[in-house]
C-alpha positions in Angstrom: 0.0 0.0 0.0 2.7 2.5 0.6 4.2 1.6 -2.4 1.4 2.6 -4.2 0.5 5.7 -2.5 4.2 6.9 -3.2 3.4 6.3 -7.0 0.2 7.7 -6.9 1.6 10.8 -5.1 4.5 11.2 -7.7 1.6 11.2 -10.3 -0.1 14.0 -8.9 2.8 15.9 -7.9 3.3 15.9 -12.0 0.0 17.8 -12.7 -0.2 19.8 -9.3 1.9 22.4 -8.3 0.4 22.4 -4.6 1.1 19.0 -3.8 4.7 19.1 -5.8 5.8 21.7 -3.2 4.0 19.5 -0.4 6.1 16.2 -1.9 9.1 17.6 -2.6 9.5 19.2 1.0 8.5 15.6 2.6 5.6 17.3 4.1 2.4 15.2 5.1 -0.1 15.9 2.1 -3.9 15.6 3.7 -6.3 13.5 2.0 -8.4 17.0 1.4 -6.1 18.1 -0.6 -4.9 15.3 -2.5 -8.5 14.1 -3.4 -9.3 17.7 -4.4 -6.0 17.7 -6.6 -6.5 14.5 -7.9 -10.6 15.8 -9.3 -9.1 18.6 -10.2 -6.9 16.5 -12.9 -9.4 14.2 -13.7 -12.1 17.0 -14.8 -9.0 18.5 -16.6 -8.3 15.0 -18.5 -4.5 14.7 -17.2 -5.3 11.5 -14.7 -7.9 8.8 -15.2 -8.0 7.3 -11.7 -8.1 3.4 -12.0 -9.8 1.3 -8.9 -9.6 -2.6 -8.7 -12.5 -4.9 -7.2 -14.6 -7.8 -8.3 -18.3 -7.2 -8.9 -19.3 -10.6 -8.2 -18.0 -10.8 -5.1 -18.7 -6.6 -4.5 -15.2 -6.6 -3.7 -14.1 -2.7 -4.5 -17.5 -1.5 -5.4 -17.9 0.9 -2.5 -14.7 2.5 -2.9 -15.5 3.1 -6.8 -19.1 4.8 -6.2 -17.2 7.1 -3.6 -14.4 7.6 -6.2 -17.0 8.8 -8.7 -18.3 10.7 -6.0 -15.5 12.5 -5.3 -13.5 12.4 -8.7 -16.1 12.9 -11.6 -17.5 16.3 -12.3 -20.9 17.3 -11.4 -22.8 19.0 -14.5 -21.8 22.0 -13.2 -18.6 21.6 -13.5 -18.3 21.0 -17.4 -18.9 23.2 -20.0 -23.2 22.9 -21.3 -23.7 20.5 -23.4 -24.5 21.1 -27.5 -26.7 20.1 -29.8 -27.3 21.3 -33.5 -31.2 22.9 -35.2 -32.7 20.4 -36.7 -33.6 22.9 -39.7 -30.7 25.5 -39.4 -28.1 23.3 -38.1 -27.5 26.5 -35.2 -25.3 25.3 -32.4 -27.3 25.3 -29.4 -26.8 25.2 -25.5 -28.7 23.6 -22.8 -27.1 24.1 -18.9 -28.2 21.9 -16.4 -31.6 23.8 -15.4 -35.0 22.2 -14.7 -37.2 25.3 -16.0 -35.3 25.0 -19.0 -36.2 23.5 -22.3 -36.3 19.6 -22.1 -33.4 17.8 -23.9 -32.6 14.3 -22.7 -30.4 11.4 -24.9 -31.2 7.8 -25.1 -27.9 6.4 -24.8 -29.4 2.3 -24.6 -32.7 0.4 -24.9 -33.7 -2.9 -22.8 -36.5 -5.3 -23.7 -37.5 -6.6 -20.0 -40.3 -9.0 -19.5 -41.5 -8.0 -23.5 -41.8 -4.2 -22.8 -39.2 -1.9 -24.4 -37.2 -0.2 -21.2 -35.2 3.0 -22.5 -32.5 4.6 -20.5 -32.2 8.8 -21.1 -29.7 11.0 -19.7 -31.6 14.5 -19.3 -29.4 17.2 -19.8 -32.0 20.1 -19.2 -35.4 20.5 -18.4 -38.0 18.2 -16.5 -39.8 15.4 -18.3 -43.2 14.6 -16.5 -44.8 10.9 -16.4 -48.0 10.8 -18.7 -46.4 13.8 -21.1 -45.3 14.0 -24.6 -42.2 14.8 -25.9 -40.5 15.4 -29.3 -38.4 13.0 -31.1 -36.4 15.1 -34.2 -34.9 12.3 -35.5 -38.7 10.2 -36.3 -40.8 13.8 -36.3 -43.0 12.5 -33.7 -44.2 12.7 -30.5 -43.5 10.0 -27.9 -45.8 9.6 -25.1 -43.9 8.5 -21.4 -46.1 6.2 -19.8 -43.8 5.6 -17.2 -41.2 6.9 -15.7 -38.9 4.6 -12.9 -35.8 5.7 -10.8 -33.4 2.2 -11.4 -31.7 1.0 -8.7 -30.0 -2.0 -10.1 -33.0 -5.0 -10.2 -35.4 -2.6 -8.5 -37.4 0.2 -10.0 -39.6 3.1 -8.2 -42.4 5.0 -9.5 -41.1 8.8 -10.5 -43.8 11.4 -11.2 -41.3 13.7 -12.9 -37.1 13.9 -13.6 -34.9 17.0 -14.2 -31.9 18.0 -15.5 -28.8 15.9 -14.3 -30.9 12.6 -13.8 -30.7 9.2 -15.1 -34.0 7.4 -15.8 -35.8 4.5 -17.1 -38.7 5.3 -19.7 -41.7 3.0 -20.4 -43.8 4.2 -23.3 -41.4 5.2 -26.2 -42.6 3.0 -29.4 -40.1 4.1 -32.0 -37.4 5.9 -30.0 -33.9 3.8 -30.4 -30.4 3.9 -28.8 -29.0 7.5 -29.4 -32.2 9.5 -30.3 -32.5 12.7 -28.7 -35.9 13.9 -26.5 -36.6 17.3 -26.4 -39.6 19.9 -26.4 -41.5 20.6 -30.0 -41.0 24.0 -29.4 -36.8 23.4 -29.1 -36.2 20.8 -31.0 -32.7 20.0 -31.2 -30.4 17.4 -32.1 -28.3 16.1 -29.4 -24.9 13.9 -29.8 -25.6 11.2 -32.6 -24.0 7.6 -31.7 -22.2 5.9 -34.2 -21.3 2.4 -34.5 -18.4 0.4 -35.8 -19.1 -2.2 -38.7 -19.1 -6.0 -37.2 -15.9 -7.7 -37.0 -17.3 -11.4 -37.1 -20.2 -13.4 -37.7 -22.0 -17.0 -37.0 -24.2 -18.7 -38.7 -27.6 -20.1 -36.8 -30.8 -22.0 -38.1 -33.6 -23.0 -35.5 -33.9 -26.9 -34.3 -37.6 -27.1 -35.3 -40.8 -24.7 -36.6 -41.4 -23.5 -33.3 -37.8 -22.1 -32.5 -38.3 -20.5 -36.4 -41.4 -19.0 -35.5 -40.1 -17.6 -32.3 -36.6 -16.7 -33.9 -37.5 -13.5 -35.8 -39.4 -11.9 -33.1 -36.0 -12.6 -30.8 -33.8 -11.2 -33.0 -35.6 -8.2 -34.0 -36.2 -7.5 -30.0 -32.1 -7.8 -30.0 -31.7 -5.2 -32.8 -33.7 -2.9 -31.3 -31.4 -3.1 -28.1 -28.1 -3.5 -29.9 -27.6 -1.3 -33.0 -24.1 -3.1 -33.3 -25.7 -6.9 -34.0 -26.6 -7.3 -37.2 -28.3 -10.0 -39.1 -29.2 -10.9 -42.6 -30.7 -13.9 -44.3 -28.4 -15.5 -46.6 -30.4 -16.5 -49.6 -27.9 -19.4 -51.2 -28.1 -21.3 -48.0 -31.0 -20.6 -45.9 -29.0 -19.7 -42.6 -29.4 -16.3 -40.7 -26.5 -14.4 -40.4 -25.4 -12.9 -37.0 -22.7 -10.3 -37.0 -21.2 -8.7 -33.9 -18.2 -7.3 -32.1 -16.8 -10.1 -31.3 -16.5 -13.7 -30.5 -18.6 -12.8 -26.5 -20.7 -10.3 -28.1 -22.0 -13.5 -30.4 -22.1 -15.6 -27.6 -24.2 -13.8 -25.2 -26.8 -13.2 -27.8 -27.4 -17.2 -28.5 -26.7 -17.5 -24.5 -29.8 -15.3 -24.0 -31.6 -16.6 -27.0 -31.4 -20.2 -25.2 -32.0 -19.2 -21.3 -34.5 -16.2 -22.1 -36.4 -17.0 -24.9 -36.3 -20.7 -24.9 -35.1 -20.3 -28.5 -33.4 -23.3 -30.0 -30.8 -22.6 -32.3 -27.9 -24.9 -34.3 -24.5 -22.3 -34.8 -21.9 -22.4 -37.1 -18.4 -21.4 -36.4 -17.4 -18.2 -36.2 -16.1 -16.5 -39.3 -14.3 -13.2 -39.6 -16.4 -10.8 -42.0 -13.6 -9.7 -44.7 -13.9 -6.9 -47.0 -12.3 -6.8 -50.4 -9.9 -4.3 -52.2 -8.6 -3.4 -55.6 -4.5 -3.7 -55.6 -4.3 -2.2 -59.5 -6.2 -0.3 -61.8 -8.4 -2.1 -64.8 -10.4 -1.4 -67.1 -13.3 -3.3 -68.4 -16.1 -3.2 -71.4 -19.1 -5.1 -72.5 -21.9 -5.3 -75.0 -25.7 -6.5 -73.9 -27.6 -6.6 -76.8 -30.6 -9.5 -76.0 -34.5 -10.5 -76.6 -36.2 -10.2 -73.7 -40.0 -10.8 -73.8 -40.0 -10.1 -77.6 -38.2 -7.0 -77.3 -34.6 -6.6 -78.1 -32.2 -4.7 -75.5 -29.1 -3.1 -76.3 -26.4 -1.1 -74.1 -22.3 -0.7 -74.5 -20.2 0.4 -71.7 -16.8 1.1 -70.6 -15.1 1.6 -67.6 -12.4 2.0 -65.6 -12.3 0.7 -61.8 -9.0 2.1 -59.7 -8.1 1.2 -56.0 -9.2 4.0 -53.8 -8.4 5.7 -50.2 -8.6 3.0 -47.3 -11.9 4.5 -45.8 -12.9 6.5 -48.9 -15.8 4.2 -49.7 -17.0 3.8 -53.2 -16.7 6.7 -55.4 -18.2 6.9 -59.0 -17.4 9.8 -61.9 -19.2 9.4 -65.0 -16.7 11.3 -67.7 -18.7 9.6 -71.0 -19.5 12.1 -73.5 -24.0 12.9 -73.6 -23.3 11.7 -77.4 -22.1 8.1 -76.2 -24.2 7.5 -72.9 -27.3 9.7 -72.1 -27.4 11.5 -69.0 -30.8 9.5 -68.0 -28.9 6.6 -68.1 -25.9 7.0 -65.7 -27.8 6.4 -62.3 -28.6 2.7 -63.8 -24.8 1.7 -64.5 -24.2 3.6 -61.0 -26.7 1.0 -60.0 -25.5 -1.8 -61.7 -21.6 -1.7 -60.8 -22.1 -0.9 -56.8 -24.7 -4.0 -56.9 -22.0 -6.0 -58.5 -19.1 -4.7 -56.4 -21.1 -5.4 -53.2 -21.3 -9.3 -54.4 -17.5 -9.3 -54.6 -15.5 -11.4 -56.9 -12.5 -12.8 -54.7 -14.6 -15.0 -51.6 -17.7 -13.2 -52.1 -16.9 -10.2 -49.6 -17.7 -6.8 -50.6 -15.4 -4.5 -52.3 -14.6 -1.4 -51.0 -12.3 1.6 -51.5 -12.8 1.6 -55.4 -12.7 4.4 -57.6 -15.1 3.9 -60.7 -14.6 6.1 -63.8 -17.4 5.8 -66.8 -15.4 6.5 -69.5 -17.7 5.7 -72.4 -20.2 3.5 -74.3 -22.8 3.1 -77.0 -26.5 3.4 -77.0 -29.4 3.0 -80.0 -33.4 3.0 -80.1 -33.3 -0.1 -78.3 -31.4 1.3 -75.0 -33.4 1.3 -71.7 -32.5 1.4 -68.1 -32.5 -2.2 -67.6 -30.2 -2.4 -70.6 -27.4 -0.2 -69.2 -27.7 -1.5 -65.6 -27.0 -5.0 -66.5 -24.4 -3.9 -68.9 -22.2 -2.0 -66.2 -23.1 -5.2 -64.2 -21.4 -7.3 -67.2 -18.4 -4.6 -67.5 -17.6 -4.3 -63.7 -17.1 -8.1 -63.8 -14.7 -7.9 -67.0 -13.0 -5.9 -64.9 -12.6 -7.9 -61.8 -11.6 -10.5 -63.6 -8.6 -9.0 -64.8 -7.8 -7.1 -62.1 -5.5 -7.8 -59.0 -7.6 -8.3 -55.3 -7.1 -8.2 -52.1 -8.6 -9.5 -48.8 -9.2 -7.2 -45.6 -9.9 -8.5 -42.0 
């Protein structure tokens, strides 16, 4: 322990010119001081304090609730919080005051016993039980049925919250993780949460008809408490997809899916979700010219796909004179080559970071749409084929 405290001193002495003098002359530093020198650095981001413990055996929990306590600022002691105008996109500010306009962030959602449980932070403003507020995101009112003060597995009955509390909600339909509450008269736009892509995904399929039955309403219950799982049906073999942030995020999902919901699921392996990436520049070109239904289609194009920025995304530039492509045309071979790229060519993954330049093409009385999207389709693939590729994890 007296190691520790020395290091911990040394630490603060660094970031304290108080308790440097105090140190340095060997003179005893009172807890007062040091605690209010250590806040002082964490509200000013130059020490994170770290506490050890074990919650299941609520080893070190007591000493962390005092440490936040005593550490972490109060609302008052950060700058007011800002959110944006819906409309005008104006910066706005909202201090911690009850009589002022509500604005309150969802920052998670909970399905307990089949009713949706949302968690807001209100940052200003009261919200009362039995009231409506304004949800900019949807354009809607919400009504809050209830309103419950959490104290871990218990809940109590609140008739109203203000600024600086945390609450549970009963009653929002279409609010999700990261929407913003606020008056109709103020609306505002509070920080947006954004999610990282899944790193890896399983395949599951349900033991009988009852467990599918039951399987879509699970999983659609988990999405709307976790915008980071995602799932998709995959059409060639009949499995549903999951895809999370990692190998425990997966396995807590079927863990609940089994011990909650009694559903019954077979899984598949994990598998890491790749992307793929052009390594060279290529060009490609093709010709559809086919009967379909009676009625002949015909469409020439030519581009040229180059390997993009990592993180740039899919970029297209259509540089084909009006006299070789028309104008009307271009959003279908837009169409048609991200549908294609987002099939991949290497394993199937999606390709991403590729530059796509419409150079030029042909068209007649017999162009359409269809004609030109499944031509670029056609093209895109010339060009894979030829091209050098990559594989990202």
């Amino acid at each position: 322990a007296l190691e520790y405290r020395e290091a911990l001193l040394e630490a603060v002495s660094e970031v304290d010119d108080q308790i440097m003098e105090q140190y340095l002359g060997e003179e005893p530093i009172s807890d007062k001081d040091l605690n209010a020198a250590i806040r002082k650095a964490t509200i000013a981001r130059d020490l994170v304090p770290v506490l050890c413990g074990s919650a299941l055996k609520n080893k070190g929990i007591q000493p962390l609730l005092n440490a936040i306590e005593a550490f972490l600022p109060s609302p008052l002691d950060i700058p007011p919080v800002k959110g944006v105008h819906p409309k005008t996109n104006a910066e706005l500010e909202f201090l911690p005051r009850r009589n002022d306009p509500l604005a309150a962030l969802i920052f998670k959602v909970s399905m307990i016993e089949g009713r949706k449980l949302s968690f807001a932070r209100i940052y200003s403003g009261t919200m009362e039980t039995g009231a409506d507020v304004f949800n900019p995101g949807l354009n809607r009112k919400e009504k809050l049925s209830r309103i419950l003060q959490m104290h871990a597995n218990k809940r109590e009955r609140l008739k109203s919250a203000s600024a600086g509390d945390i609450v549970g909600i009963v009653g929002l339909k279409n609010s999700a993780t990261g929407d913003t509450l606020c008056a109709q008269d103020h609306p505002v736009f509070l920080e947006k949460m954004e999610y990282e892509d899944p790193v890896i995904s399983i395949a599951i399929e349900p033991k009988t008809h009852a467990d599918q039955d039951k399987l879509d309403d699970v999983l659609e219950k988990f999405m709307i408490e976790d915008p980071t799982l995602k799932v998709r049906n995959d059409e060639e073999t009949g499995q549903t997809i999951l895809s999370g942030m990692g190998e425990l995020h997966l396995e807590i999902i079927i863990s609940r899916m089994l011990k909650e919901f009694k559903t019954n699921v077979n899984v598949g392996s994990p598998q890491v979700v790749y992307r793929e990436i052009m390594l060279s520049g290529q060009k490609g070109e093709a010709v559809f010219e086919r009967d379909i239904s009676g009625k002949t289609h015909f469409a020439r194009v030519r581009i040229r796909l180059e390997p993009g920025e990592r993180g740039q995304g899919i970029h297209f530039e259509a540089r084909a004179d009006d006299t070789q492509i028309p104008p009307a045309y271009v959003p279908a071979i837009e169409t048609g080559i991200r549908e294609s790229l987002e099939g991949g060519f290497l394993k199937g993954y999606p390709l991403v970071d590729v530059r796509i330049v419409l150079e030029g093409g042909a068209f007649d009385e017999r162009s359409n749409e269809l004609a030109f999207s499944v031509c670029a389709s056609m093209a895109c693939k010339t060009a894979l084929e030829n091209a050098s590729l990559g594989l990202l994890e």
